[in-house]
N, C-alpha and C positions, 0 to 999 in steps of 0.2 A: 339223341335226336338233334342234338347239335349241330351235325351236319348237314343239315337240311335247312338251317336256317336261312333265305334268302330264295331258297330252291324256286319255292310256288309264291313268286311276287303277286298280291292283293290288288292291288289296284294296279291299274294298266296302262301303256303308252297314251293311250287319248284321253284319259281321265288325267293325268297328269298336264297333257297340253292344253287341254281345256280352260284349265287350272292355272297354269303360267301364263295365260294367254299366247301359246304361239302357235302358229299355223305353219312353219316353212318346215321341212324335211331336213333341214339340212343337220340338226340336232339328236335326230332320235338314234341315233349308235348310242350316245353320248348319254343320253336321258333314261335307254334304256337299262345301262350298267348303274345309273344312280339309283333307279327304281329297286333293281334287286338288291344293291346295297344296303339303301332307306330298309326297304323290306326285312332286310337279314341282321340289320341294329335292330330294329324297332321287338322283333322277334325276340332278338337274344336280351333283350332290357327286360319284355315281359317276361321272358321263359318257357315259350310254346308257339306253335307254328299258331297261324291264323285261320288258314285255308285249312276247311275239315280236312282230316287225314286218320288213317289207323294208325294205334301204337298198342306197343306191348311193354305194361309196366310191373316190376315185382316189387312185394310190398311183404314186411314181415308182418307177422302173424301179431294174436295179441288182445287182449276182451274189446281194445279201443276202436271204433270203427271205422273203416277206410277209406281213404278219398282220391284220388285219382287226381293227377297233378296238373291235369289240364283239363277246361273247361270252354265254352260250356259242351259236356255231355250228351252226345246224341245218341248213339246205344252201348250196349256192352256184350259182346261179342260170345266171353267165357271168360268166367271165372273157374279158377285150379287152386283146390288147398294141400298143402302138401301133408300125408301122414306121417312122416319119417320116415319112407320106402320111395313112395309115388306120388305125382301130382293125380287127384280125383277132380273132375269135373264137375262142378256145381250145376243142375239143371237150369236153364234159362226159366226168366218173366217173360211178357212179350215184352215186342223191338221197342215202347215206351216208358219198358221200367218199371211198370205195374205187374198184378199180380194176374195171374188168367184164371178165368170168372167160370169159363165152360170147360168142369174135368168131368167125364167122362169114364168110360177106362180102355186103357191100350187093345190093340188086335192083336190076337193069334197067329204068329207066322207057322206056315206049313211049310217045309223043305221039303224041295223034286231032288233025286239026284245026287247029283256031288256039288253042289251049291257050297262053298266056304268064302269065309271071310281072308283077304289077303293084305297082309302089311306091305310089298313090297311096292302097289303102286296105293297111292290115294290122293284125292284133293285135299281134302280137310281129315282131321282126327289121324289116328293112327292108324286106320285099314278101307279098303274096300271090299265090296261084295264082286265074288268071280264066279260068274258063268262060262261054261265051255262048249255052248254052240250045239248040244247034241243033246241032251240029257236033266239037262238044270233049271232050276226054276223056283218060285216061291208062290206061294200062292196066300191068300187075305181070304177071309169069311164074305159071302156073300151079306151087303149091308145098303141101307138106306143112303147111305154118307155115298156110296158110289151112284146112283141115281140125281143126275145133275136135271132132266127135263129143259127146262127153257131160261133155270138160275143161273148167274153170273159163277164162275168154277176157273180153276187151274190146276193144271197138271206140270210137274215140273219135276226133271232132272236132271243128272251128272253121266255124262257117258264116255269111255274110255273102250271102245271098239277095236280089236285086233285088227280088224280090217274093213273095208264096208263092201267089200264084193262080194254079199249073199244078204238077202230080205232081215230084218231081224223086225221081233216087237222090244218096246225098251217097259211099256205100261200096257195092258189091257184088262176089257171084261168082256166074255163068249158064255153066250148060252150055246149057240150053235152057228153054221156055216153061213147060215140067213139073220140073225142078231149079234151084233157084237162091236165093240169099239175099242180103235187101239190107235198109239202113240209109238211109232217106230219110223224105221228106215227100210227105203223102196230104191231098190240100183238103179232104176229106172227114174223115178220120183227126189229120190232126195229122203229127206224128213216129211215125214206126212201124221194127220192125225183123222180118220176115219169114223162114219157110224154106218151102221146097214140095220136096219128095219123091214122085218118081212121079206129080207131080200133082195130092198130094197137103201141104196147110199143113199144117207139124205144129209151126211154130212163130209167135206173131203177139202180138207187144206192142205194142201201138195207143193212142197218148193218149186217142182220141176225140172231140178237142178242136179248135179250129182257133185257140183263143184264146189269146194272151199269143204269138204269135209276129210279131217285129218286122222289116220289108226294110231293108235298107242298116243292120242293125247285126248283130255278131258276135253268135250264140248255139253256145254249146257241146253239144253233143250226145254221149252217150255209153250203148253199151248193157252192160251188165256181167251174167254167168255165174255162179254160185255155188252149186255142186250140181245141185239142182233150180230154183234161181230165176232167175230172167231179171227185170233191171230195167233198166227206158229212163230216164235223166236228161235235163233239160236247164235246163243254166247251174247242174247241182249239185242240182236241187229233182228228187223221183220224179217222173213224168208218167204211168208204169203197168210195171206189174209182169205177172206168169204162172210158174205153177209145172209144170213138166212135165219127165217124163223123158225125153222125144222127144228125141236126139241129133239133130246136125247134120247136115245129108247132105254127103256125100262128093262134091264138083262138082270135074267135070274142065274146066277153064275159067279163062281171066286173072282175075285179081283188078283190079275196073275201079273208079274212081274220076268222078266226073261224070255216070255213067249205068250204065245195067244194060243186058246184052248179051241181052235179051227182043225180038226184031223187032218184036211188038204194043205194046209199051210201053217204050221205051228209057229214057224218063225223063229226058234231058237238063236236068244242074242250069244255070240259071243265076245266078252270080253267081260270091262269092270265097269261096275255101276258104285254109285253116293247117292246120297241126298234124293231120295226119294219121295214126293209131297203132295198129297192132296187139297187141294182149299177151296172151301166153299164162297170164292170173294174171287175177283178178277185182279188180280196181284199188278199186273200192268199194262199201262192204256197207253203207252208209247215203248220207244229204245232204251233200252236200261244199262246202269253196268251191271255183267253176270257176276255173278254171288262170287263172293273172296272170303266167306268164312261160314260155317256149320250156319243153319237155320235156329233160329226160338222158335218155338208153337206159339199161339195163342190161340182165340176163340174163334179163330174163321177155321184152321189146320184141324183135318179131318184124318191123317195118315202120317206118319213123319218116320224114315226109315233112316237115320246117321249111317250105316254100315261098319258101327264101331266094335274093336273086340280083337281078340288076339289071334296070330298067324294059325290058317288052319281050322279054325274054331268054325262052326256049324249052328254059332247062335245069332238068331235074325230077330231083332227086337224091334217094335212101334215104340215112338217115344212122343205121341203127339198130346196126351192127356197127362204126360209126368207131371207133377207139382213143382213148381218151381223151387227151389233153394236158395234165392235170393234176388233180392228187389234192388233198384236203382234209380237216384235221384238226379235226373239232367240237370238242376241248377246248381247243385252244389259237385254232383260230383261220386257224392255219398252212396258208398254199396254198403249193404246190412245182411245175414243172413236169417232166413226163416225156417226155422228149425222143425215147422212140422206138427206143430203137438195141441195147436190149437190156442197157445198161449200170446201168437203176435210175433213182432221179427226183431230179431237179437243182433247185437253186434256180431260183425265177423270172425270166427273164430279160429283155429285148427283142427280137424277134425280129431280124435282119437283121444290118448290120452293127453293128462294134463303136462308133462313133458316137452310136449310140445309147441305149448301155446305160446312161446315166443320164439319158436324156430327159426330161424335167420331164411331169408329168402320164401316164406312161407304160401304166400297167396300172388298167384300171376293172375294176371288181367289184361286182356284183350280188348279192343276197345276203340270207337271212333267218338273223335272230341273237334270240334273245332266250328269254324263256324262256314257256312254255305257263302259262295261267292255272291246269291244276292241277298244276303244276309247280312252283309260285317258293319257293327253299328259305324255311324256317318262319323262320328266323333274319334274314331280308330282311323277313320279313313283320311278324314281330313287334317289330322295329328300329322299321318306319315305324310300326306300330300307339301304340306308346310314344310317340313324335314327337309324333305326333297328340296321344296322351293330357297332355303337357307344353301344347301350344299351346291344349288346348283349356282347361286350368285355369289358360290364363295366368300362369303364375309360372314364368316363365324362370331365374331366377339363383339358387333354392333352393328348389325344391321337390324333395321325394324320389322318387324311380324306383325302381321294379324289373322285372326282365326276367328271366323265368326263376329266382328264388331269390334274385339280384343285388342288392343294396340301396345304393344311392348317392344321398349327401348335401352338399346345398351343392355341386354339380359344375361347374368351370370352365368356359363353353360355348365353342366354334369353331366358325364357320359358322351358328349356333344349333345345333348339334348336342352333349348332353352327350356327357361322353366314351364311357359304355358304348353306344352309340347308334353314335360315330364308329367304335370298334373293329371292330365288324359293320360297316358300310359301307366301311371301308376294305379290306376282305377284296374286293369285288366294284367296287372304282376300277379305273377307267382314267383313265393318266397317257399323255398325248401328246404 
């Protein structure tokens, strides 16, 4: 991660002029290569970037439990233990590291077709789910969980379409030709997310567009609920909105994936699908960034489809009510694994035998650490702000500082860092 250090400078050109006290333009070239500087010492003194970012860290195995070399910890993405063959998957907590409270048990996938799982494209994990336009499909148990009514709901997922020159559904539920609601693509429309009741649409959020959608590359799609508002994203940007109090109709009918169970218009998606998600909670109320790694369940996620599994393979599994296998601690850092048995949660281990338990390279961790741009404590900030303010009047070895009230003269420097400068950043080291 080294070389990133500087990359996403913290604090910014007008924070720093502010700072200086200077107003004219005629410095900010100047100011601004000091900034990413300041930024990419300060970085490499602590040992981790500032600005949240994802990383991927391996850590050997071992009863001792494991801590993750940067904090603080905002989720953990996936944990991998390795048996001495393969890395396994540890099931997710929720996105806070706690435990999920509402299990449940998984649904029953019913395969149409020649529905298979395919390695050769995917977003996330090792495979996706391929449909081929004619014949394919899954279908879910008719359930309460799909009956959203007037609740705040989301639907969301991963699409990798061969083409978009032919109707597809990507999510639906059909009792028949006059009930039914579905989440697809319209040549004409765009992305759309439909209801009909009696016969009647009483719900229709339509791009309108047919432009910005791309074949053989993943676009995220997701329609979100929130009171009265109904908004269709895609890849995190709105595409169209509707405000209505029209509740959802009440369809007695599978909840079908690939197509819509309409005899006149079945809709048959083809290409590759991920990440398929139900939630009983409006997931997002603005622009977002689209997801860059597999979903956790937790207690809102009513459906959870990974499309994980080997080339070929014909097994379609819910993984929204799994148990999790381990917990994680945002202040420290601290992953533990929970073994399941009722006993409480255990150090991280290796799976299998005891052989293994200090396998070299043993447990990968994925993971976002760092902290929110309006987050980073003031005392970080104004540590580097000072830095900066020493570099940029060039008089390293006696010139006066002050930080907050703090007045130091003639100060011994380490690292180029004077001392009042070092004190704060050593607060936020990591030693490895």
């Amino acid at each position: 991660m080294s070389g990133n250090y500087g990359k996403y400078p913290y604090v910014s050109l007008a924070q720093v002029k502010n700072y200086l006290n200077i107003s004219s333009t005629n410095e900010d070239a100047r100011l601004s290569n000091l900034i990413s500087f300041a930024c990419g010492a300060v970085e490499n003194y602590i040992g981790q970037e500032i600005l949240s970012n994802s990383y991927s860290e391996t850590i050997d195995g071992g009863r001792a439990s494991i801590f993750v070399s940067r904090i603080p910890l905002q989720t953990v993405y996936s944990v991998l233990e390795y048996d001495g063959t393969n890395y396994r998957k540890l099931n997710n907590p929720q996105t806070d590291g706690m435990s999920v409270t509402s299990i449940n048990s998984n649904y029953g996938i019913t395969i149409h077709g020649s529905s298979v799982l395919k390695t050769r494209y995917k977003k996330f994990g090792g495979s996706s789910g391929f449909f081929n336009g004619t014949d394919s499909w899954l279908s879910v148990p008719d359930s309460d969980d799909w009956y959203f009514s007037d609740s705040d709901f989301t639907l969301d997922i991963q699409v990798r379409a061969n083409s978009f020159q032919s109707n597809a559904s990507f999510i639906s539920q059909a009792q028949d030709s006059s009930n039914y609601w579905s989440l697809g693509y319209n040549t004409v429309e765009g992305a759309y997310f439909k209801a009909y009741e009696s016969d009647t649409e009483t719900i229709n959020v339509s791009h309108g567009s047919t432009t910005g959608y791309t074949a053989n590359t993943f676009h995220h799609f997701e329609i979100v609920r929130s009171g009265t508002d109904l908004t269709l994203y895609r890849d995190g940007v709105e595409i169209a909105s509707q405000t209505t109090s029209n509740v959802m109709p009440d369809i007695t009918g599978v909840l079908e994936i690939g197509r819509q169970n309409v005899a006149a218009s079945y809709n048959y998606f083809n290409g590759f699908l991920e990440e398929v998600r139900v939630s009983h909670v409006a997931r997002n109320l603005a622009a977002f960034t689209a997801p860059s790694y597999q979903y956790s369940t937790d207690d809102d996620t009513k459906l959870l489809i990974h499309f994980d599994g080997e080339n070929d393979s014909s097994s379609f599994s819910d993984d929204h009510s799994t148990q999790e296998e381990f917990l994680f601690y945002p202040e420290t850092g601290k992953i533990t694994k929970n073994i399941g048995d009722g006993t409480g949660d255990f150090d991280l281990t290796i799976v299998g035998a005891s052989i293994f338990k200090n396998y070299p390279r043993g447990i990968k961790v994925n993971y976002k650490a760092g902290y929110e741009s309006s987050n980073i404590p003031n005392d970080l900030t104004l540590a580097t702000m000072d830095y900066i303010k020493m570099l940029h009047k060039d008089r390293q070895e006696s010139q006066a500082f002050s930080l907050q009230g703090e007045s130091v003269r003639s100060t011994e420097l380490s690292g180029n860092f004077p001392a009042h400068i070092r004190r704060i950043l050593d607060f936020y080291r990591n030693i490895i």
